[in-house]
TIVEX-953560 format. One record per residue (C-alpha): residue number from 1; residue in three letters; x, y, z. Coordinates in Angstrom, 1 decimal. Each point is the difference from the previous one (the first is absolute). Last residue first. Layout:
! TIVEX-953560
resi = NUM | resn = ALA | x = X | y = Y | z = Z
...
//
This chain:
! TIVEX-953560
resi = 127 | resn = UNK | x = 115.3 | y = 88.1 | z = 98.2
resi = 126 | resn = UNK | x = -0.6 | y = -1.1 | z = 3.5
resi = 125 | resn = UNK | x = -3.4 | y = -2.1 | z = 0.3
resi = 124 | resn = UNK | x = -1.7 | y = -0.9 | z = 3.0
resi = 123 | resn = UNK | x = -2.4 | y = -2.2 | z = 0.7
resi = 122 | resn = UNK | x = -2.6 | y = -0.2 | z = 3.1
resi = 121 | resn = UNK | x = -2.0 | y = -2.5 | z = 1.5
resi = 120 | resn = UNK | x = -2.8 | y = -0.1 | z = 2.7
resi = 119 | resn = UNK | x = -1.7 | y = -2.8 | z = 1.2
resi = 118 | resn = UNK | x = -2.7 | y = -1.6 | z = 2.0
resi = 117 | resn = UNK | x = -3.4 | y = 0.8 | z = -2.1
resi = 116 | resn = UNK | x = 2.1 | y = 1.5 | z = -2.8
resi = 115 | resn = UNK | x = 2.4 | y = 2.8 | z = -0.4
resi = 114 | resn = UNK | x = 2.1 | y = 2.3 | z = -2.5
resi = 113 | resn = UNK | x = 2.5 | y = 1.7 | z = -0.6
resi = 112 | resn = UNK | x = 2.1 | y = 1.6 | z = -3.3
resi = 111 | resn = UNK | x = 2.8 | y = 2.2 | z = 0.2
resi = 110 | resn = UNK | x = 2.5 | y = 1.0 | z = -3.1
resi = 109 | resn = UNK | x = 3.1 | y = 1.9 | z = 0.5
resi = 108 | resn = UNK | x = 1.7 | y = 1.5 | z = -3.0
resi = 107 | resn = UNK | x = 3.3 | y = 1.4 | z = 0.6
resi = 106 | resn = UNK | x = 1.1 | y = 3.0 | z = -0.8
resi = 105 | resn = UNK | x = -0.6 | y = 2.0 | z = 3.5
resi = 104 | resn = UNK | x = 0.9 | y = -2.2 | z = 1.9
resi = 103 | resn = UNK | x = 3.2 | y = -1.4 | z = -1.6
resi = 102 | resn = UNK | x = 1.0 | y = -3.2 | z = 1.2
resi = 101 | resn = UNK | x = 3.6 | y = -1.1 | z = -0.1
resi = 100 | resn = UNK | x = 0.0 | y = -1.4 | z = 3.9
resi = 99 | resn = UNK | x = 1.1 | y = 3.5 | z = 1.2
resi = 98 | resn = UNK | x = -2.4 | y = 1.5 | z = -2.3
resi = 97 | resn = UNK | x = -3.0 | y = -1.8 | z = 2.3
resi = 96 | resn = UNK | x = 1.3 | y = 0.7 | z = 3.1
resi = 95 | resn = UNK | x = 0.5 | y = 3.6 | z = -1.1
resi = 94 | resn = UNK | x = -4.2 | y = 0.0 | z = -0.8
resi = 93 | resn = UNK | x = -0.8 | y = -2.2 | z = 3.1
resi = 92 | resn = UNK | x = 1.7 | y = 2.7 | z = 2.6
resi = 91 | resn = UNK | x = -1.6 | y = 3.0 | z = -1.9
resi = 90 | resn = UNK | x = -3.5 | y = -1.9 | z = 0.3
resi = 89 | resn = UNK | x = -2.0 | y = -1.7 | z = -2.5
resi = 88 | resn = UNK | x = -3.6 | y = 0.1 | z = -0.5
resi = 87 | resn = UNK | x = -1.2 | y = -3.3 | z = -2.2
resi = 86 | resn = UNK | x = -2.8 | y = -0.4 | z = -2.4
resi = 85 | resn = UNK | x = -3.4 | y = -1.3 | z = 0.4
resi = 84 | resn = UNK | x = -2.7 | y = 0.2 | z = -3.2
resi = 83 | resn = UNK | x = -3.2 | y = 1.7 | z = 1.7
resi = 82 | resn = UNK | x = -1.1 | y = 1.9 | z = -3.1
resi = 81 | resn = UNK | x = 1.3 | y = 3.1 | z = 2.3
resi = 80 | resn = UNK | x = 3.3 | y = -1.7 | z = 0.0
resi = 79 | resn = UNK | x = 0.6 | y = -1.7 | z = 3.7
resi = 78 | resn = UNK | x = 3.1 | y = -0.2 | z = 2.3
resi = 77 | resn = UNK | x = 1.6 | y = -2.4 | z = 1.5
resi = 76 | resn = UNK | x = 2.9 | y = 0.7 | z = 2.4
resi = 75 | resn = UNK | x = 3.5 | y = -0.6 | z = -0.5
resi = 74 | resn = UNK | x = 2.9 | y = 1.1 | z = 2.7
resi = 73 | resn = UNK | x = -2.4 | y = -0.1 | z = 2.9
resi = 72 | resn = UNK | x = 0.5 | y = -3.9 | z = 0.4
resi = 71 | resn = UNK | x = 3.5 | y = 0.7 | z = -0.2
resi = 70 | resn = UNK | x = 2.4 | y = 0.9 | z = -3.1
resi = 69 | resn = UNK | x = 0.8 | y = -3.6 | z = -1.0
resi = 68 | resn = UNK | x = 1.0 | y = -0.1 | z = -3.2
resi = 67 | resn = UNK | x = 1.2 | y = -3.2 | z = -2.2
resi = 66 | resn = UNK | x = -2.7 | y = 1.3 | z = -2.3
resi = 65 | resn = UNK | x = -2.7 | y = -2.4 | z = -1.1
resi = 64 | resn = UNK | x = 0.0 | y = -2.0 | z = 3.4
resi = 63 | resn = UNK | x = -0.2 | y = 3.0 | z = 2.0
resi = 62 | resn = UNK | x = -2.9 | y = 1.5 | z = -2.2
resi = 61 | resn = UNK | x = -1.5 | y = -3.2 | z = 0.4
resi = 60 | resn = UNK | x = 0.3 | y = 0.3 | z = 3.9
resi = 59 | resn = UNK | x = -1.8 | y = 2.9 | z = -0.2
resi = 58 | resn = UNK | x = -2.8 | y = -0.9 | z = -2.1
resi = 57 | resn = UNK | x = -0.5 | y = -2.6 | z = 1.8
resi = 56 | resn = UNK | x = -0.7 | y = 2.2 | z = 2.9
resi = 55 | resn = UNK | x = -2.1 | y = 2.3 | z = -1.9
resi = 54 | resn = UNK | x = -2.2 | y = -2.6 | z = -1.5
resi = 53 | resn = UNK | x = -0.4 | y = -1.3 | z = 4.2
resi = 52 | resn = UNK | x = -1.1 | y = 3.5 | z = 0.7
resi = 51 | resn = UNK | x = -2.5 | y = 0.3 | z = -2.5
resi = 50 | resn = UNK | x = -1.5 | y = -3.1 | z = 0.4
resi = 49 | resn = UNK | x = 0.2 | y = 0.4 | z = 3.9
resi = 48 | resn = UNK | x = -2.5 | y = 4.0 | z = -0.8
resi = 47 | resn = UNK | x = -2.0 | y = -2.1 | z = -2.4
resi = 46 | resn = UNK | x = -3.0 | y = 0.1 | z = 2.9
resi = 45 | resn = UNK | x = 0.5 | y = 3.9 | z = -0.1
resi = 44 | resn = UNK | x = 2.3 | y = 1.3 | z = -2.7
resi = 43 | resn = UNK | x = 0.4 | y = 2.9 | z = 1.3
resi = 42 | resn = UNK | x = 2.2 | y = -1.2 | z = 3.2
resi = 41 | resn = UNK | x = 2.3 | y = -1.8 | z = -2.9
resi = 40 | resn = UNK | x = 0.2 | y = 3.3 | z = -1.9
resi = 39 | resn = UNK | x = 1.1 | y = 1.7 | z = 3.6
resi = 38 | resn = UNK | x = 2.2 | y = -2.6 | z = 0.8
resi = 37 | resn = UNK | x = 1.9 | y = 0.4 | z = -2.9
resi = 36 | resn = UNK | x = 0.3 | y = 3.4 | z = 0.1
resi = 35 | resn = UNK | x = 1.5 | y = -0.1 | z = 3.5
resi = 34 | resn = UNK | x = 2.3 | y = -2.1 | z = -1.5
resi = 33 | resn = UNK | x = -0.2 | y = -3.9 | z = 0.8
resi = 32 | resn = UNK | x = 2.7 | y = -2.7 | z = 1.5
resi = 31 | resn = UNK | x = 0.8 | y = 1.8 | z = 3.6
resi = 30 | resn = UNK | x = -3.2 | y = 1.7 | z = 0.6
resi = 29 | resn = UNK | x = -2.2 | y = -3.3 | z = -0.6
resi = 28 | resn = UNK | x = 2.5 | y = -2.4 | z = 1.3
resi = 27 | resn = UNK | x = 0.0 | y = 2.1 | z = 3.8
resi = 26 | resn = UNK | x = -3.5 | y = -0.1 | z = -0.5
resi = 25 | resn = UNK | x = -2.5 | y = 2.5 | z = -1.0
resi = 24 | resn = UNK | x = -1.5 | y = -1.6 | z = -2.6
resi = 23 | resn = UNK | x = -3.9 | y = 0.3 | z = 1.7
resi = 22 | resn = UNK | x = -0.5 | y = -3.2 | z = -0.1
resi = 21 | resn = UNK | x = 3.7 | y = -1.1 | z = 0.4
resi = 20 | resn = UNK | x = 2.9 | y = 0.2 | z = -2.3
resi = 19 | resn = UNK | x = 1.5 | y = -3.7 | z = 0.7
resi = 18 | resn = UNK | x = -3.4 | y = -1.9 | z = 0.1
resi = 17 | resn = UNK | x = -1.2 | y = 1.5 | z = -2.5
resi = 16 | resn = UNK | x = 3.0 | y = -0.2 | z = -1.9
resi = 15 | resn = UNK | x = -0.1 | y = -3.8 | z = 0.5
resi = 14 | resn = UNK | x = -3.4 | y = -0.2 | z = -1.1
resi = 13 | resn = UNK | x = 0.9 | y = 1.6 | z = -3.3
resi = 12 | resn = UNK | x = 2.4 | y = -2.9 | z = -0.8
resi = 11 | resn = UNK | x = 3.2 | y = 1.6 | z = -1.9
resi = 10 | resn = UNK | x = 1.3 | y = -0.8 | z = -3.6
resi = 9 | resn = UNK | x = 2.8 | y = 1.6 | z = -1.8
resi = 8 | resn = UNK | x = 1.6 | y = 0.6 | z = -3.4
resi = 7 | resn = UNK | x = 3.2 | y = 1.8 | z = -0.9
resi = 6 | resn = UNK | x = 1.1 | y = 0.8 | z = -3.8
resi = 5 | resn = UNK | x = 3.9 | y = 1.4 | z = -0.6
resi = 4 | resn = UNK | x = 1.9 | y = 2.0 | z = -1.7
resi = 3 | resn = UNK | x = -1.7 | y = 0.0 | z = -3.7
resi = 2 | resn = UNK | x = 2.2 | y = 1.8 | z = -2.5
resi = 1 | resn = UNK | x = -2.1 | y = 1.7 | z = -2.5
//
């Protein structure tokens, strides 16, 4: 297996807090997050910033990982029913992807996040 690429990211929960708003309806909060996204974050109650701020570095490690920037609506997080996230990926992302000598739908894309106190980090793996 030919490994492409590995991102990583780190983003201050306070700061998307700050940035998304209480009740994440800012102009940051509609620009960077699905509607999906928003929805699982609003779901998650007092985790709701957790959430949010995973999904953020999430997207930046995709970025990272890839060479492929689709827009902030490009990738979204998703979640396996065992709660294991995995990334949507639009049309636009998908041909961004092959055009860079990534195939979408052969490759392997691994997803992990997670988050502490102040913190949330993600890592992605492109396999």
């Amino acid at each position: 297996m030919k490994l492409h690429g590995i991102g990583v990211d780190l983003v201050k929960i306070e700061r998307i807090r700050q940035k998304a708003g209480e009740n994440l309806d800012s102009p940051l909060a509609r620009g960077a997050f699905t509607e999906s996204e928003l929805a699982y974050a609003r779901s998650r109650g007092v985790a709701a910033f957790q959430s949010l701020a995973g999904f953020f570095a999430a997207k930046e490690a995709f970025f990272k990982a890839t060479q492929v920037w689709p827009g902030w609506h490009g990738v979204w997080v998703e979640h396996e029913e065992s709660g294991k996230p995995y990334f949507g990926l639009s049309e636009k992302a998908r041909e961004k992807m092959r055009e860079v000598g990534i195939d979408p739908e052969r490759v392997n894309i691994q997803l992990t996040i997670s988050h502490e106190k102040e913190f949330a980090v993600a890592v992605m793996v492109v396999g």
